[in-house]
VOLOSE-194280 format. One record per residue (C-alpha): residue in one letter; x, y, z. Coordinates in steps of 0.5 Angstrom, whole numbers, plus 500, padded with zeros to 3 digits. Layout:
N
aXYZ;...
! end
This chain:
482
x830621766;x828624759;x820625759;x816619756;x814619748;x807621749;x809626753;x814629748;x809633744;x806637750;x813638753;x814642746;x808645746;x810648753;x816651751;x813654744;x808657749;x812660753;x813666747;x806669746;x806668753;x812673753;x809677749;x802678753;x807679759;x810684755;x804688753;x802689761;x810691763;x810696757;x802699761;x804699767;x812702766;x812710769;x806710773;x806701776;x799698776;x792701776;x789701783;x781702784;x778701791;x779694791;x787695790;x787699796;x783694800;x788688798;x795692798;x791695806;x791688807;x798686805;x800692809;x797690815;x799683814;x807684813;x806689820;x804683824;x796686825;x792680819;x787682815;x784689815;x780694810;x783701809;x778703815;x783699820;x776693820;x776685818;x778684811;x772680809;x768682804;x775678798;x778672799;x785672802;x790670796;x792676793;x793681801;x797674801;x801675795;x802682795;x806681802;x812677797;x811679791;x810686787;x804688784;x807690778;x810683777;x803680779;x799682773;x805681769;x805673771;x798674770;x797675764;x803671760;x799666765;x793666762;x795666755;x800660756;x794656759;x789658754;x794656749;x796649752;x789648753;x788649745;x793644745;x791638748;x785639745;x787640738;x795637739;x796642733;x802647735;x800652730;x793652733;x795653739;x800658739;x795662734;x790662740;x794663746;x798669741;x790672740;x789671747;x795675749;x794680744;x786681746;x784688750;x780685756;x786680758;x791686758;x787692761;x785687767;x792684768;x794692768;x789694774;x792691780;x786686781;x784679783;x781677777;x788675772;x790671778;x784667778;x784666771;x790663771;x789659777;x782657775;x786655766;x791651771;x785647775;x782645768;x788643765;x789639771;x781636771;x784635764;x788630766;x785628773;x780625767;x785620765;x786617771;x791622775;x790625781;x784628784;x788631790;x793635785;x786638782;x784640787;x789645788;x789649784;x782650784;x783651792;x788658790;x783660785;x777659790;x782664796;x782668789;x775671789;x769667791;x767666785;x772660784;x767656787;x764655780;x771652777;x770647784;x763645782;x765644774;x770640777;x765636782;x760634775;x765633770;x768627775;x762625777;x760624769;x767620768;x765613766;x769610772;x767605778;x769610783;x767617780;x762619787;x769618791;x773621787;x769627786;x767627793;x775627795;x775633790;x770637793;x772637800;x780638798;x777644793;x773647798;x777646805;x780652805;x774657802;x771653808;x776656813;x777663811;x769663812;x769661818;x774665820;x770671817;x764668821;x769669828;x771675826;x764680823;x758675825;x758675816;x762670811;x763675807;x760681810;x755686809;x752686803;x747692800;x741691796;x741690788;x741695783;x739691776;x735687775;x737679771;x735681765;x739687765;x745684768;x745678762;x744684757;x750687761;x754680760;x753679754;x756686751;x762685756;x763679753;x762680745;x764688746;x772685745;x771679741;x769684736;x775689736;x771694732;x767701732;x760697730;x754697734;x753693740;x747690736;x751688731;x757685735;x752680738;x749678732;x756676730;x758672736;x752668735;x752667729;x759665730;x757661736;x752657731;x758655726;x762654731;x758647734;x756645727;x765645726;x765641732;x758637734;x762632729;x769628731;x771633737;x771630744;x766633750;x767640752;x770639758;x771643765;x773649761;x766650758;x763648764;x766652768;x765659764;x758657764;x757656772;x761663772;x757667767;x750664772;x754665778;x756672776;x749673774;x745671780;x750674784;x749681781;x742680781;x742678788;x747684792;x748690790;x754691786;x757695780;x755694772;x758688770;x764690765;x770686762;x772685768;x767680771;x766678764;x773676762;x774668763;x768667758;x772672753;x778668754;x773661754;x770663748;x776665744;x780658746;x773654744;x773658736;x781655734;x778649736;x772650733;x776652727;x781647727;x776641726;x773645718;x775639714;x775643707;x782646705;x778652702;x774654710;x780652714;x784657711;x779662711;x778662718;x786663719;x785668714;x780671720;x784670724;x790673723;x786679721;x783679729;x789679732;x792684727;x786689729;x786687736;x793688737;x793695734;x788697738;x791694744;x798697743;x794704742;x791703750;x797700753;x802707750;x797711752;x798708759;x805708759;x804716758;x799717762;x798711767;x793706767;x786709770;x786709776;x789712783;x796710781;x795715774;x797722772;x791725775;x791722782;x799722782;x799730781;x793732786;x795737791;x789734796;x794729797;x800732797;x798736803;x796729805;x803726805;x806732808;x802733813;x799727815;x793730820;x793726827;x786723829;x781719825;x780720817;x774721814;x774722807;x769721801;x773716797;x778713804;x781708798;x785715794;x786718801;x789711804;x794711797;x797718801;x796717808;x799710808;x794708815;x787707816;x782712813;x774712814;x768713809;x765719810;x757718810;x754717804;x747720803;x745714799;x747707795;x751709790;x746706784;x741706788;x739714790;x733713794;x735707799;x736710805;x743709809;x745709817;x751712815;x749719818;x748717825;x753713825;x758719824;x755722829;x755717834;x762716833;x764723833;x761723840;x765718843;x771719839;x772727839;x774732833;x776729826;x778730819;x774730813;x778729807;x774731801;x776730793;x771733789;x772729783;x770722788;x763720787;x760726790;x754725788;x752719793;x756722800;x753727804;x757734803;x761738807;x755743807;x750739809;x754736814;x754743817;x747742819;x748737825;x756738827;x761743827;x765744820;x771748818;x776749813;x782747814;x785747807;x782749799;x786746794;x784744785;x781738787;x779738794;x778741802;x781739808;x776740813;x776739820;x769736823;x767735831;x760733834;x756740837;
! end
């Protein structure tokens, strides 16, 4: 049957989408064309699941125990699809959603193609989706489960909502914020039945996050495995949201300073354009706002690393689709071709600063163990080549594994990793395992986070240690209990 009238505008909408959504795929193929995507330690731990889970062996790290500490979407996808394609989808995704969300806001298809190509042509959209990494998956997965809220709130489904915030939760933990968003906007909805609908939401949403906890819960005696302390404080990870947040919405070299007072001064305008005749902010807003607390708190709470444009990218995406609706409502001529005369300039910056990133990448990889750094290091070379037999230590077990293909373990460290006098039990247990398990290689890359291990040399003050190989760029050595 041919779609409904109603329907017809938003089918069109769809189908003209589909190009800048080409163009953000494009820019991320082009990145990652000689050397394949970005990989970090994350990456490894994803790509030792998929391994391990195609060998019939399920979740495991690169160190051969329970895959905890992320959720289990994307091991699950990398066993089916490549990773390449999978950042590929992500960011044409992205830009697609963005866009239809402006859309049916808006139901203006110049705002929404202009928005969806801004977000397409945006550095941070493009460099995460370029990493193999799972925050492009969920943030299209969680643009697709506000789209559905959107149209939950007009009286469709809840159960097909609560899909694909379920994904976006098995995608990264965090996704429980676009769950609870979804929860408050049905419980605001002026119906009779909104507690059961929210509630049917909620429990359809979280049903399969629940299951993985348990089952991490079986499986290490932790939901999410052993957290470290925190290394900064929440008034530094809001100072560090925020710089993550405007560094790119502000694509020129200008002080940091200045880049924050812009936004928020764009943020003031852009309510004042909106406060009149524009319906309610929606799931979207919602979401961004309990994802910037929930990355806040949680980096507050348990160790991790600064918080960067990695962590801050659905509010640079919410926020650049919330400006072209903001612009869309200027009522005089002379300020609406103001802003599309800004506009046009943005995206024209952005995209020459983007196109600069993603030539480099082509040329020389896109940072990470994938790059032409790490892909000529002659420490795993000989890795490759002659693969030792035994346990595997190594200072950076994630580069190791890219050579080896098999689990490596992380050599003890000598403190956290932000943290230089927090103690760490890693020594002992070293030893401990040594005596038990006999003689070991200690895979040793000297550009690696050396700082934080324990080195070779002090190592030889409690086990016996000897050179096997010196390389460039690192040792191979042979370690066994005294």
């Amino acid at each position: 049957m041919p779609p409904r009238a109603a329907d017809r505008p938003a089918l069109r909408a769809a189908i003209v989408l589909l190009a800048p959504a080409l163009l953000a795929g494009a820019l991320v193929w082009r990145a990652t064309s000689e050397y394949g995507p970005g990989l970090s330690p994350d990456s490894m731990q994803f790509l030792a699941a998929a391994k391990n889970l195609a060998a019939g062996h399920g979740f495991r790290r690169v160190e051969g125990t329970p895959f905890v500490e992320w959720a289990p979407l994307v091991p699950l996808l990398l066993t089916v699809v490549p990773a390449r394609a999978l950042g590929i989808a992500s960011a044409a995704g992205i830009a697609w959603a963005a866009g239809f969300w402006v859309f049916r806001r808006t139901r203006s298809m110049r705002v929404a193609t202009m928005a969806a190509a801004a977000i397409a042509v945006s550095f941070p959209v493009i460099f995460v989706a370029s990493h193999l990494w799972s925050d492009a998956p969920f943030l299209f997965l969680a643009l697709v489960g506000v789209l559905m809220l959107e149209r939950a709130r007009e009286g469709r489904s809840v159960a097909l909502a609560a899909i694909p915030a379920a994904l976006a939760a098995l995608t990264r933990y965090l996704g429980v914020t676009l769950i609870a968003a979804g929860i408050v906007t049905l419980l605001l909805e002026r119906r009779p039945d909104r507690l059961r609908r929210a509630v049917l939401y909620g429990w359809l949403a979280s049903l399969p996050l629940v299951l993985w906890l348990v089952r991490n819960v079986l499986a290490t005696g932790t939901a999410t495995g052993d957290r470290e302390p925190p290394g900064f404080s929440f008034a530094t990870n809001v100072r560090q949201l925020a710089h993550a947040v405007t560094a790119d919405l502000v694509p020129w070299s200008w002080p940091g300073t200045i880049k924050l007072a812009l936004c928020a001064a764009a943020l003031v305008g852009g309510w004042l354009l909106s406060r009149k005749g524009a319906k309610s902010v929606g799931p979207l807003m919602l979401f961004a706002l309990f994802y910037a607390l929930a990355v806040v708190i949680v980096a507050s709470v348990w160790g991790s690393d600064g918080i960067d444009v990695r962590l801050a990218l659905p509010l640079f995406v919410a926020l650049i689709a919330r400006a072209f609706i903001a612009g869309s409502r200027a009522r005089a001529t002379w300020l609406a071709y103001a802003l599309g005369a800004l506009a046009l300039v943005w995206m024209g910056r952005s995209y020459i600063e983007t196109r600069r990133h993603v030539d480099d990448y082509a040329r020389g990889g896109v940072p990470g163990f994938n790059d032409v750094l790490w892909s000529s290091s002659p420490t795993l070379a000989r890795l490759r080549s002659e693969p030792p037999n035994g346990v595997v230590y190594s200072n950076a077990p994630e580069i190791a594994y890219v050579a080896l293909g098999r689990d490596v373990r992380r050599s003890p460290r000598a403190h956290l990793f932000y943290a230089k006098d927090a103690a760490v039990p890693d020594l002992e247990e070293f030893h401990r395992a040594l005596a038990r398990e006999g003689p070991a290689t200690l895979a040793w890359l000297d550009d690696a986070g050396e700082d934080r291990f324990v080195t070779p040399p002090e190592l030889a003050r409690s086990v016996a240690v000897e050179q096997v190989a010196r390389f460039d760029d690192g040792s191979l050595y042979f370690v066994s209990a005294r």
